[in-house]
Structures are given as structure tokens and as C-alpha cells.
C-alpha positions in Angstrom: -14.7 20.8 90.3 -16.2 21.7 86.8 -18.2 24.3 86.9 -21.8 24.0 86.0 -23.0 24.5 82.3 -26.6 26.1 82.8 -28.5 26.6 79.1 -31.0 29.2 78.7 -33.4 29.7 75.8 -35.4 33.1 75.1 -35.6 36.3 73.6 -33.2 39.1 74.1 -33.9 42.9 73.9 -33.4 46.2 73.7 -35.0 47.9 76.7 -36.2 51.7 76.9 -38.3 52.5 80.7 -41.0 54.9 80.7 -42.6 56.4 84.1 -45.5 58.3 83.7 -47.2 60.4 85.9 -50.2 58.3 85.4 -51.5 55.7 82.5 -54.6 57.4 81.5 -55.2 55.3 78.5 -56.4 55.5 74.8 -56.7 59.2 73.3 -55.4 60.6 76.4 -51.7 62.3 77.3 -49.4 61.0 79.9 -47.4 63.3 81.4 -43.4 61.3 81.7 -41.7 61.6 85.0 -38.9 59.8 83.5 -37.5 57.8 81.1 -34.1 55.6 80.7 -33.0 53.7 77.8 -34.9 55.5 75.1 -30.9 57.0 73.6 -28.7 54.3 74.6 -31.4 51.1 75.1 -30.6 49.1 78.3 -29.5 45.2 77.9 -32.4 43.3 78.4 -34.2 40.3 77.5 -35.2 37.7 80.1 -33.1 34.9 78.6 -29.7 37.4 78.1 -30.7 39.0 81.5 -30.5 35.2 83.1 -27.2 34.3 81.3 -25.5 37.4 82.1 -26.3 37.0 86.0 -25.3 33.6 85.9 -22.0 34.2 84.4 -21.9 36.9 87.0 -21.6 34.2 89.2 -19.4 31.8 87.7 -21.2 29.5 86.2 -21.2 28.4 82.5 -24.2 30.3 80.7 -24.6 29.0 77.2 -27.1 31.6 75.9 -30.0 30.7 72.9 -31.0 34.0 71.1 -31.3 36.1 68.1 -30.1 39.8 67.7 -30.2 41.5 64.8 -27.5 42.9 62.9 -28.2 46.7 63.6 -25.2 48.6 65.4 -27.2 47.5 69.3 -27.7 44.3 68.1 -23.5 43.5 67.3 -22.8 45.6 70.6 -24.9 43.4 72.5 -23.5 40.3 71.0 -19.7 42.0 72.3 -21.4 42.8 75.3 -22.5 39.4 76.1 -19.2 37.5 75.2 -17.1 40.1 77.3 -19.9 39.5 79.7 -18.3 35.5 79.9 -21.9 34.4 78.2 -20.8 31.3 75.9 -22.4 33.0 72.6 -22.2 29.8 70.2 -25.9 29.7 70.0 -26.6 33.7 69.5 -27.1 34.1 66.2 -27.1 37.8 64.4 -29.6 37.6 62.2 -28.6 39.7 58.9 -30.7 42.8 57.3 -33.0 42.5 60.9 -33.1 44.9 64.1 -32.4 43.4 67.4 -36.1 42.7 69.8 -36.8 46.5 71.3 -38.9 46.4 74.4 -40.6 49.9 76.0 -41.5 49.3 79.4 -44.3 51.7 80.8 -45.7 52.3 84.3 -47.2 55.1 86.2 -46.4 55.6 90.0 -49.1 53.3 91.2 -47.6 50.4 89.5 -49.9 50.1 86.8 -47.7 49.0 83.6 -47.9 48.2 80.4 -45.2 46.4 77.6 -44.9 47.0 74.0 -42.6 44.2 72.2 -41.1 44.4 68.9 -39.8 40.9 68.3 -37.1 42.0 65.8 -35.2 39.7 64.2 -36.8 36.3 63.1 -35.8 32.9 63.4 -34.4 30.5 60.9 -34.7 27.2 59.2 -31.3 27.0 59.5 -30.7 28.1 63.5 -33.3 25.5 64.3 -31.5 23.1 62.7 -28.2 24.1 64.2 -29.8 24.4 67.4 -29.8 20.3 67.3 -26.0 20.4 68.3 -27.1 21.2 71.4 -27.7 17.6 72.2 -23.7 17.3 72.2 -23.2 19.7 75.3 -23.2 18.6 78.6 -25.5 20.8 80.8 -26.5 20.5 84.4 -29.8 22.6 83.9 -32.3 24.3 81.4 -34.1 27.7 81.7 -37.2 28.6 79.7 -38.0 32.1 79.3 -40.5 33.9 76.3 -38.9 33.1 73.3 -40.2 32.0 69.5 -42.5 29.0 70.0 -40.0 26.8 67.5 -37.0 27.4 69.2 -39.1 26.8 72.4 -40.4 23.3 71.4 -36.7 22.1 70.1 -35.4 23.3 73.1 -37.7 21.9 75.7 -37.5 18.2 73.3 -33.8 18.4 73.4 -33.5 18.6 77.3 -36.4 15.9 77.5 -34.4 13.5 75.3 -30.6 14.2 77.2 -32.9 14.1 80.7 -31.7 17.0 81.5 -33.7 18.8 84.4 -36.1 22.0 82.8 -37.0 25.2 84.7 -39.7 26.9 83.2 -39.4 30.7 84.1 -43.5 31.3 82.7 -44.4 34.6 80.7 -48.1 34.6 79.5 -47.3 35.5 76.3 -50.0 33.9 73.4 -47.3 34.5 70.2 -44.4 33.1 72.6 -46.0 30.3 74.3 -49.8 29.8 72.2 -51.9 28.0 74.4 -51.3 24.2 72.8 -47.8 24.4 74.5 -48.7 25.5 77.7 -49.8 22.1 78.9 -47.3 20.3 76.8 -44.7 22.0 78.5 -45.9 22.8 82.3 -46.2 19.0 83.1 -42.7 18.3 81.8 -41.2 21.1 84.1 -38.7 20.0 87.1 -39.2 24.1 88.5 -41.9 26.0 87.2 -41.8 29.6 88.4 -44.7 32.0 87.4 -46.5 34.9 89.5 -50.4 34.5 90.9 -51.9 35.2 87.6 -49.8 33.6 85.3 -50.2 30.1 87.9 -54.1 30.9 87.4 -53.6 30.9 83.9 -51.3 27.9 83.8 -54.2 25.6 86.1 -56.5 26.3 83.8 -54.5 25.6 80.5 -53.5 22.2 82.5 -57.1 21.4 83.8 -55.5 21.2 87.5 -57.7 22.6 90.3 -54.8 23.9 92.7 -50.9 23.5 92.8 -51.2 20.2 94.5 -52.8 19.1 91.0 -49.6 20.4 89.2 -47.7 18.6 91.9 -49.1 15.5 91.4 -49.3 15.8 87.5 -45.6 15.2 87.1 -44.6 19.1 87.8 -41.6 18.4 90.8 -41.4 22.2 92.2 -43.3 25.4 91.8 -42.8 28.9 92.5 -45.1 31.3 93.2 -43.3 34.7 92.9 -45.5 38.1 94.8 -42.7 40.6 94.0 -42.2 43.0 97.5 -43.7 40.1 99.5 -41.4 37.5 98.7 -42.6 34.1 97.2 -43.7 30.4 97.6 -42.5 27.2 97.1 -44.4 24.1 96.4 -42.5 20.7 96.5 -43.5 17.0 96.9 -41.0 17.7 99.8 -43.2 20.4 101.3 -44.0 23.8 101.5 -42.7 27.6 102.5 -43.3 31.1 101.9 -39.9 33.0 101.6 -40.1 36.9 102.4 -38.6 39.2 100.3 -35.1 41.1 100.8 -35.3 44.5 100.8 -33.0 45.8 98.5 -31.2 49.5 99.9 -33.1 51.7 97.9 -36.1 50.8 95.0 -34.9 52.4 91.7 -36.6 50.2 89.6 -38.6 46.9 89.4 -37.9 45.9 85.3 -35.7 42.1 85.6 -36.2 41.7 89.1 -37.7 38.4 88.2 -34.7 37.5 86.6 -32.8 38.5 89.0 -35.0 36.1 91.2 -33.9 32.7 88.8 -30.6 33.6 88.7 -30.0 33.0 92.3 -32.2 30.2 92.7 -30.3 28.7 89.1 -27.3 28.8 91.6 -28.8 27.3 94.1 -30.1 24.2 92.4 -26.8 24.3 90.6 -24.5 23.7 94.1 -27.6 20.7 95.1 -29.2 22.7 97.4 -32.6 22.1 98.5 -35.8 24.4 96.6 -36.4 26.0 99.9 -32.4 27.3 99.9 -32.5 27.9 96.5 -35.1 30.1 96.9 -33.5 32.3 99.7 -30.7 32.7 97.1 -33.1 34.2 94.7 -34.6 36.7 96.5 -31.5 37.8 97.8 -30.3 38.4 94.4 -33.6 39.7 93.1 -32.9 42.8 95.7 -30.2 43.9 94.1 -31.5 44.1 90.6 -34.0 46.7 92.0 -31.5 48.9 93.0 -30.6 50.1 89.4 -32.4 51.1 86.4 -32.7 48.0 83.6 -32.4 44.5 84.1 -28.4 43.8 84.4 -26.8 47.2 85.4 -27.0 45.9 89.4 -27.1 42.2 89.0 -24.8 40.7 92.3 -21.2 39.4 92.2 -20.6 36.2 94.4 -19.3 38.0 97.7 -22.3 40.2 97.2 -24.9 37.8 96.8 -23.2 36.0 100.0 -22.9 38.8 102.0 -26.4 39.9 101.7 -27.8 36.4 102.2 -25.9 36.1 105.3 -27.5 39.3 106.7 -31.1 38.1 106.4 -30.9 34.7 106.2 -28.0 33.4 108.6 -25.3 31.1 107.4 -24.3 31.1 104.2 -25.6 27.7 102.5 -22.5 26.8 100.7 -19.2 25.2 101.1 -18.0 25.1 97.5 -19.7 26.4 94.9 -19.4 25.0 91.6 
């Protein structure tokens, strides 16, 4: 059986984490317990983060992003293609640096995110992004990205009728507030956390998730980190716990980590709910290691885990 060809569009980044003793705000010194990243940045970016894990798990990740050309930015690029990420749509973008991201939080969890976007998008990538419609791909993921990749993208996979998970970042220069609608009602999965739903009702006019349901939205996730998520479906309705992972190192792409193992799922035609289970099995693992990739699962991993907490594994063949 051909393996399937999942397509993700986003930003990719350089990440550097920061954990302060606490954030105590403007004009005021945090003390740093730790950092990681801040020599050698970690490989990150939700979109490469997604395509990485997914080729992790044999399926065929055709990536859509821009690096720069600095020395990260062509190391990433190596990176990714060693990786088994199809790179045909990563452009290096001349005379730019590659996105940088410095992720900050203080023991209680508070955070906060400073994004360089880096290296801009093109006339001509947009226009060379319209070969996508030759591919043949079983499923689209939307993460942040530049709002004209974002809208070519999501027309594309509208016009081939290919299926569009929406992985939501409430981000106002990624996503400004016209495409929010625009783009929730067309989604087959749309996965978001409690506030960013919120935020998405209100952009959409919908009272509750029943109203997304019944706006044309097929499946949404509501992700609660440590306490596992939920899943809305015209087929029904669950809360999935969390997995615990061995030991909590740190939490930065564990929402990744989440869609890559539900993008499995959905991938081998299992149902939301089992789908699901698969993401927050491999979600545990990305906890375990600091940055978004450095623990993402292999297959017999990702199996062996899921059998522990969740009983037999779903699969017979996994394409």
C-alpha cells in the first residue's frame, strides 16, 4: 500500500527556551534558571515540527516553509531532508535569517513568546506554490504561517477536496481576523486550546461548539495540555485523558506532538475518538526532552506506549 502524502503549511523556526525564576514584567529583572537553544537554536517551528514527526512515522511529509539563507537556516534545510521531509516546497530565501523564536516561562507556567518572522515570502513562492495542485495528498495541516501562503494553501486543498486540519494559533499578523471565519467553517478537524476556541466562536458568531458543528466544521478538538483533550464530532463526543509522559522536561511542541499522532490516525481511517488516543500518546513523548523534535516517537514507540494505556493497538497495517 502507498503510503500516505500528508501536506503541511507554516512557519518554521529557530527556537531558544528561557526558564526564569519568575516573569516579573516591564522594568523588572528575571532571574534565569535555565536556558537551551540560545548557542545552538533548537529545530522548531509548528509546521517543520509536524512534518518531521510525521516522517518519523512513515508517512510522506511534504513540508511548506521558508528559511533563510544564514548558516541555521541551510542546516535546517539538510536537517529536514535527512529527516525524510519531501523539501520541494522549502524555499531559502536569499540575503534573509531563518524565523527565531525565544520561548519564556517562569516555574508557575506563566509564558510568554517573542517571534522574529525572518525570512519573507515571495511573489514568486506563491506562485510556485500553485504546483501543489499536481500532488496527490491524503490530508492538509494548517499551522501559523504568512497569511498569503495560508490563503493559497487552504484554496488549493478546497479546490482538489482534499480534507483540511486546522491546527489554530491566535496569532493577528498570521491569521488577521478576516480569515479566521473564512477558514474555521471550511475545516474537516479544527484543533485549538479553550481560549483560542473562545476566540474562534466569536470570530465565527457561533454560541458553543455545537454551532461550529453544525456550521459545516466536521470535528473539533479541544486540547487542556496535562488533562488530556476533547473531541467534538457529528458522530459524538469524548474527553481523552492525557498520557503521562516518564518524566516532564519540557512542554514547548507538545501540541505538535499531539497532531502528529492524531495526522496518523486519520491517515490509517481511524475514527476521531482513536485518532485522538494516538495523539496524546505521542504528545507524552515530546515532553520528555527539551525543544519540539529532539523526543518526537518512532512507530514501535508510539505503539508500545499506546498499548500500555489504552489497550490494543488500533491498527493492522499502517499506511
Amino acid at each position: 500500500m502507498e503510503r500516505a502524502k500528508i501536506v503541511i503549511c507554516g512557519y518554521s523556526s529557530l527556537d531558544s527556551i528561557i526558564i526564569t525564576e519568575e516573569l516579573l514584567g516591564v522594568g523588572k529583572t528575571s532571574a534565569v534558571r535555565y536556558f537551551a537553544g540560545l548557542k545552538n537554536p533548537l529545530w522548531g517551528g509548528c509546521a517543520c515540527n509536524i512534518a518531521v514527526g510525521c516522517a518519523k512515522l512513515g508517512l510522506r511529509s511534504l513540508l511548506i516553509t521558508v528559511l533563510g539563507d544564514d548558516l541555521e537556516g541551510r542546516e535546517y534545510f539538510n536537517y529536514l531532508k535527512a529527516a525524510g521531509v519531501d523539501v520541494r516546497f522549502v524555499w531559502v530565501r536569499e540575503r534573509s535569517l531563518t524565523p527565531t523564536t525565544f520561548l519564556i516561562s517562569d516555574a508557575s507556567g506563566e509564558h510568554m513568546t517573542l517571534f522574529y518572522s525572518g525570512a519573507p515570502v515571495s511573489d514568486q513562492m506563491l506562485d510556485v506554490l500553485n504546483r501543489l495542485r499536481d500532488e496527490d495528498i491524503h490530508l492538509g495541516v494548517l499551522t501559523v504561517g504568512d497569511p498569503r501562503l495560508t490563503r493559497i494553501f487552504v484554496s488549493i486543498l478546497e479546490d482538489k477536496g482534499i480534507p483540511l486540519l486546522w491546527s489554530f494559533k491566535a496569532d493577528p499578523k498570521a491569521i488577521p481576523q478576516t480569515l479566521v471565519k473564512e477558514i474555521a467553517l471550511k475545516c474537516n478537524i479544527l484543533v485549538a486550546n479553550k481560549n483560542e476556541i473562545n476566540f474562534i466562536l466569536q470570530k465565527t458568531h457561533c454560541k458553543n461548539v455545537i454551532d461550529l458543528l453544525n456550521s459545516g466544521v466536521k470535528n473539533v478538538i479541544i486540547t487542556y495540555g496535562q488533562h488530556g483533550c476533547e473531541v467534538w464530532s457529528e458522530s459524538g463526543h469524548e474527553k481523552i485523558p492525557s498520557v503521562p509522559p516518564k518524566k516532564v522536561i519540557d512542554t514547548t511542541g507538545a501540541g505538535d506532538g499531539f497532531i502528529v499522532g492524531l495526522v496518523f490516525g486519520l491517515v490509517n481511517q481511524l475514527s476521531i475518538f482513536e485518532a485522538a488516543r494516538i495523539g496524546v500518546t505521542s504528545a507524552s513523548f515530546v515532553l520528555e526532552g527539551w525543544g519540539a523534535q529532539s523526543k518526537l516517537p518512532e512507530l514501535g514507540e508510539l505503539r508500545n506506549r499506546y498499548v500500555q494505556w489504552f489497550g490494543p493497538w488500533p491498527l493492522r497495517e499502517e499506511r
